[in-house]
N, C-alpha and C positions, 0 to 999 in steps of 0.2 A: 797832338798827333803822335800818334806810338810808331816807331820801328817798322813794326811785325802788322800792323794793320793790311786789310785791305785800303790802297791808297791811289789815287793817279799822281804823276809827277813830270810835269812836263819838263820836255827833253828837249826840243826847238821851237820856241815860244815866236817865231813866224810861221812853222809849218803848223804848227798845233798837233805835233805827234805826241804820244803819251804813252810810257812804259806805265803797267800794274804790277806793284808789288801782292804780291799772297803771305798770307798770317800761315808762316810754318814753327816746330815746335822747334826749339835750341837744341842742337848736338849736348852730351855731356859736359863737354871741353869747353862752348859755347857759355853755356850754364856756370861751370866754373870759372869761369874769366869774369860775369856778369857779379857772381856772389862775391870772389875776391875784391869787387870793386868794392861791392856793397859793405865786407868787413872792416877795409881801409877807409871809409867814412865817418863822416862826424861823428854820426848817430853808434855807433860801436866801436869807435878808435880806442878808448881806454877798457874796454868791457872784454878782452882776453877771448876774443870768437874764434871758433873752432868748425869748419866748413866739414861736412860728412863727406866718405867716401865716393856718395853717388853721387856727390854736387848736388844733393836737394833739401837739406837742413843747416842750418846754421845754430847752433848754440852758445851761449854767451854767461859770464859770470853778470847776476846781476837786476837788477828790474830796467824795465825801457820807458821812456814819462812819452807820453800824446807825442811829442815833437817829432820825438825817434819814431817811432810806432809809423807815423807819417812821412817822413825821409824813404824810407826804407821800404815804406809801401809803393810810391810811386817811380823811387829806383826800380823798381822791379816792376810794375807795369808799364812802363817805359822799355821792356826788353821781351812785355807777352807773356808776365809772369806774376800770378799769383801769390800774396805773402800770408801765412795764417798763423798767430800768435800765441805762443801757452808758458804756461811758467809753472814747474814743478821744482823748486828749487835751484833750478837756474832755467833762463830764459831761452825759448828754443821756439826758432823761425822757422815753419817748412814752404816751399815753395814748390809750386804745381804750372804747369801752362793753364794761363788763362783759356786753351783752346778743348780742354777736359773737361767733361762732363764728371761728377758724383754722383 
């Protein structure tokens, strides 16, 4: 169950009233607090990560093995957020809202 879902959550489990939450997109600051978690993690702790300006890449010295690749993907959909993986001499993460169309 993600964060950012459309979700019910009951609030008075006698009355059976029930708040909905809405899948909105993270603020920048948002996004930056989610990535710094994401760099201070296992999966990148040693690998020297370096978070972009806009809060929407992550680069790293380094290759990422399946494990990482997977951390680091459900960290981030866990928060509504898309992770897509490349490696041109150093490893470089960008992240999109899951709620964006290409």
């Amino acid at each position: 169950m993600a964060c950012c879902d459309r979700e019910t959550i009951p609030i008075d489990r006698t009355k059976r009233k029930y708040m909905t939450m809405e899948k909105t997109e993270l603020t920048t600051h948002q996004r930056g607090v989610v990535l710094r978690g994401i760099c201070n993690g296992v999966a990148l702790r040693d690998k020297s990560p370096q978070i972009s300006e806009s809060n929407t890449v992550i680069t790293c010295a380094g290759e990422l093995e399946i494990w990482d690749i997977c951390c680091i993907s459900s960290d981030a959909e866990a928060f509504g957020l898309k992770a897509r993986f490349g490696y041109d001499g150093q490893t470089k993460i960008t992240f999109t809202w899951q709620g964006k169309t290409e």
